[in-house]
C-alpha positions in Angstrom: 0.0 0.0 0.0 1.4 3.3 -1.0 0.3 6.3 1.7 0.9 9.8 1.1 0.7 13.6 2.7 1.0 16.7 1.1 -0.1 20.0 2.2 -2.0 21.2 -1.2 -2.0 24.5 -0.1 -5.8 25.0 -2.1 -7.0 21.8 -3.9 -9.0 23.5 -5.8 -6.6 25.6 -7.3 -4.2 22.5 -7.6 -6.7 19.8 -8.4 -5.3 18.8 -11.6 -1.1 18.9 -10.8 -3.2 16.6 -7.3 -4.7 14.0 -9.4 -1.9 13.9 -12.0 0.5 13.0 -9.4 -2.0 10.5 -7.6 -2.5 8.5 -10.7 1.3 8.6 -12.1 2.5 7.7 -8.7 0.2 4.6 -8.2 -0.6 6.1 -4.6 -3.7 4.7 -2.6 -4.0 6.8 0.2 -3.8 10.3 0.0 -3.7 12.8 3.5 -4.2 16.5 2.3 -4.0 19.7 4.5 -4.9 23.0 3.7 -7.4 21.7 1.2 -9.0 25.7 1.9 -12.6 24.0 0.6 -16.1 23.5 2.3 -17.8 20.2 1.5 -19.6 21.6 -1.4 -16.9 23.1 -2.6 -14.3 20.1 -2.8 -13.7 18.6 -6.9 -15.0 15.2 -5.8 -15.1 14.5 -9.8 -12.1 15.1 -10.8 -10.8 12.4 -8.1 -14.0 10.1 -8.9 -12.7 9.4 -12.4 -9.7 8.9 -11.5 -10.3 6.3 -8.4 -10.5 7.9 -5.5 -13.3 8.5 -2.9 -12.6 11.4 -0.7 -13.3 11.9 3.0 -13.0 15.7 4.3 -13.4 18.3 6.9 -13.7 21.7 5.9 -15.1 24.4 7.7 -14.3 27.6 5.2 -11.7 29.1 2.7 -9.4 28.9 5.6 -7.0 25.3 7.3 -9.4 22.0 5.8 -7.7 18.4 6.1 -9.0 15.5 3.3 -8.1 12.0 2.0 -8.7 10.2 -1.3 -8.4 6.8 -1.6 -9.0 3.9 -3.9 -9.0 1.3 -1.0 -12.6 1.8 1.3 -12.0 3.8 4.3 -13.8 3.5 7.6 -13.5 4.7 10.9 -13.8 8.4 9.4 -13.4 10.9 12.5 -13.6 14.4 13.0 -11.1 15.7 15.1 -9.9 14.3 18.3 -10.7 14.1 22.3 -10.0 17.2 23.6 -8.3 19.3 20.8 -8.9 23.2 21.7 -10.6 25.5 19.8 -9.2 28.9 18.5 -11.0 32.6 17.5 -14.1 34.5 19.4 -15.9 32.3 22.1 -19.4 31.6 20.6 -22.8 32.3 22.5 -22.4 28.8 24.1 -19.2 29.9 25.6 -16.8 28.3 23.8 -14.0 28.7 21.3 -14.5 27.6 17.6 -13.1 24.6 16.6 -10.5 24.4 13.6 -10.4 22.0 10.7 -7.0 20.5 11.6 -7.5 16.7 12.4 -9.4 13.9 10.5 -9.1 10.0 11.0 -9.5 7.1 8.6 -9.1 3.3 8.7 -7.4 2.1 5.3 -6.7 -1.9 5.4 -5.9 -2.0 9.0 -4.0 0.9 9.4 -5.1 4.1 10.9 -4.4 7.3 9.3 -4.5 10.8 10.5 -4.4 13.7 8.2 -3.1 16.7 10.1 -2.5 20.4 9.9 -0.8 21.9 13.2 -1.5 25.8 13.6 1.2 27.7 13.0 1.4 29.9 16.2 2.4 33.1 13.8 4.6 35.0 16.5 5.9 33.4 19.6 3.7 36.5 21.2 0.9 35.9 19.5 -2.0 34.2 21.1 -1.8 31.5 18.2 1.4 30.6 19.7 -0.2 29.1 23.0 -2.9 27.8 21.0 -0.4 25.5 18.8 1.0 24.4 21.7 -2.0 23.3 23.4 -3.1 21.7 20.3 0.0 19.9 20.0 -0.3 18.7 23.9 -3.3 17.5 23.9 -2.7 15.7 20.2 0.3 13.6 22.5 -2.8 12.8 24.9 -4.8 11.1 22.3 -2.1 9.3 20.8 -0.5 7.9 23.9 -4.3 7.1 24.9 -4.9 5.0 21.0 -0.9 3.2 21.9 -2.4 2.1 25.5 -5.0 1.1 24.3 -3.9 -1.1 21.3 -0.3 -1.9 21.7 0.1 -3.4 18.0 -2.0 -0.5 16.6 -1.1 0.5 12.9 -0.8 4.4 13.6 0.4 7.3 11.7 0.0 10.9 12.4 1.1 12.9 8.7 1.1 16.0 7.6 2.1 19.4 8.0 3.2 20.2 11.9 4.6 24.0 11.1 7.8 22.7 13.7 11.2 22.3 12.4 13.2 19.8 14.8 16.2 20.3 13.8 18.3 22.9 13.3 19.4 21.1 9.8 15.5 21.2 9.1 16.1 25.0 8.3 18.3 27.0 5.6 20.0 29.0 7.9 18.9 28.6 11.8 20.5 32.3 12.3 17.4 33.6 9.8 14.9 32.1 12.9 16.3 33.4 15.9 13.2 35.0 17.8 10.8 32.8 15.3 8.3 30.5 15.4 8.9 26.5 14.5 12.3 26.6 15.9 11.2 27.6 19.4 12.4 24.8 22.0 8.9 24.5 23.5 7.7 23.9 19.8 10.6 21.4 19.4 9.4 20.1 23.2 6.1 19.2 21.5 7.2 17.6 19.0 9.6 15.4 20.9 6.7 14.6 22.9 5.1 12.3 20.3 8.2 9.9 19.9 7.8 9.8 23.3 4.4 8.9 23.2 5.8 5.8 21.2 5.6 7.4 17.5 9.0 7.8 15.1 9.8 9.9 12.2 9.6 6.9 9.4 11.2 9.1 6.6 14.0 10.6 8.5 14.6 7.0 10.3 15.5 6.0 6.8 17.8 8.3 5.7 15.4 10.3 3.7 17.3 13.8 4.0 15.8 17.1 2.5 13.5 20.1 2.6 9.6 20.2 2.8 8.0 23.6 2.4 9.9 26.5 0.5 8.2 30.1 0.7 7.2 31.6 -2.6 9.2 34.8 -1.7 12.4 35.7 -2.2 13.7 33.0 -4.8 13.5 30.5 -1.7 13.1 27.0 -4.0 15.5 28.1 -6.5 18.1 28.4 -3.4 16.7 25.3 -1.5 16.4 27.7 1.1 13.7 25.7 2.4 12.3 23.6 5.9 11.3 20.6 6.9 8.4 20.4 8.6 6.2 17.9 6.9 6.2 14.5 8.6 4.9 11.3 9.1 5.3 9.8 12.2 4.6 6.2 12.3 3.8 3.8 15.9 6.0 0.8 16.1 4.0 -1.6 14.4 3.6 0.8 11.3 7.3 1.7 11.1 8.1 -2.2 10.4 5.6 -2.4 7.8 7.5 0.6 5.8 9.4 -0.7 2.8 10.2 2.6 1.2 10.2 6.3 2.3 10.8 9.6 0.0 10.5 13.2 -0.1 8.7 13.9 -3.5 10.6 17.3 -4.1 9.9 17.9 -7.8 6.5 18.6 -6.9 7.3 22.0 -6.2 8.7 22.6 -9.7 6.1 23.4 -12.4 3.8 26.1 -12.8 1.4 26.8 -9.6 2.8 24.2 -7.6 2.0 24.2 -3.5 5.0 26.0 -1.6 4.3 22.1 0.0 5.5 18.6 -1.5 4.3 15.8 -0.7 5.8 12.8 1.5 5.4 9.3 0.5 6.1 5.6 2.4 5.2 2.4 0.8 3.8 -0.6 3.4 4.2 -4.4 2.9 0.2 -4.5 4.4 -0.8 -8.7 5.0 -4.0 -9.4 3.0 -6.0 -12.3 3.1 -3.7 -14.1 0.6 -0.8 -14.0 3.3 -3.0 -15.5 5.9 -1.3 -18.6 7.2 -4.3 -20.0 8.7 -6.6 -20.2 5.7 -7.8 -23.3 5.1 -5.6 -25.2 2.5 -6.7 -26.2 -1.2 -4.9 -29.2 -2.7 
């Protein structure tokens, strides 16, 4: 099974360089962020003739998470426990919720497709907000580990946090910044300590994410990583392949995004030892 993410950046502005890719690649699971698309909005057909059945949650022209898929998904879920909300408490007293997080169950495996805020200034009020969101993300997934040892998990997508300092062009450039903050980098630690690991980076797979579209940036590789997929112990084994898909961002109107792709050795049915034998 081939499982991919890739912040899209507007799918509707991108639909066709989307599909294109989906179909040349021979990918059957696609998590999308930023898909900036209500339900009624989304090109369902332009994936429908092509395969793929999406699953979405969009809210407005703003954040939006998706998947298509040519395998049957199931388990489709909104969100999770406890994430925070963000903008002007409504009449009921609480804050909005964001389209960030959605869930899907593809062959046994369980997919999240996932768009961290981006806390804009460390002293903005998105800043705590990203943090918080990011906590209470660790929650849930140490809560799904507990409560399935040998679950099939993998939490992909854009999580605005460089690691590293190699995950930047020039660390210097951030000093005072967002996604290189340590309690950002705290955060993010806090998942492979939840029991989660960076599959592609694991593997060797070396390289940039996201370049701005200011300032020449891809033409430089003055990029960042901060698109990931981090995969539970029992979905890390199943990984055959890993890869960084940067000629996506070549091209006209590509997403300042590319996508990140890992290919699974998944048991079917045929690999079933205890099937009953024909002779």
């Amino acid at each position: 099974m081939r499982v991919a993410t890739w912040n899209v950046n507007s799918i509707r502005s991108r639909v066709g360089r989307v599909v294109d890719w989906l179909v040349r690649e021979d990918v059957d699971v696609l998590g999308m962020q930023e898909i900036k698309a209500k339900p009624d909005q989304f090109p369902y057909e332009a994936f429908a003739e092509a395969g793929y059945e999406i699953e979405l949650h969009g809210l407005n022209q703003w954040n939006g998470v998706a998947f298509a898929s040519r395998l049957p998904m199931s388990d489709v879920t909104v969100g999770f426990p406890s994430a925070p909300g963000f903008g002007k408490v409504d009449e009921a007293g609480d804050l909005p919720q964001e389209a960030r997080a959605l869930g899907v169950t593809v062959d046994g495996t369980r997919l999240w497709s996932l768009y961290v805020p981006n806390g804009r200034e460390l002293d903005n009020p998105h800043y705590p907000y990203k943090l918080e969101w990011l906590a209470r993300l660790a929650d849930a997934t140490r809560s799904w580990l507990t409560a399935d040892l040998d679950l099939k998990l993998a939490l992909m997508g854009d999580f605005n946090i460089a690691p590293l300092d190699t995950d930047v062009w020039d660390i210097a450039a951030f000093e005072g910044k967002t996604h290189v903050s340590q309690p950002e980098r705290d955060a993010f630690a806090a998942f492979e300590t939840a029991g989660l690991t960076d599959v592609l980076r694991t593997r060797g797979v070396e390289g940039y994410t996201y370049w701005d579209y200011q300032q020449l940036r891809f033409p430089r590789n003055e990029g960042m990583r901060i698109d990931f997929i981090l995969g539970s112990k029992s979905f890390t084994e199943l990984v055959t392949d890993a890869r960084i898909e940067r000629n996506e961002r070549k091209g006209d109107a590509p997403s300042d995004h590319v996508p990140l792709v890992v290919d699974l050795d998944v048991p079917t049915d045929e690999d079933d030892d205890d099937r009953p034998m024909i002779f």
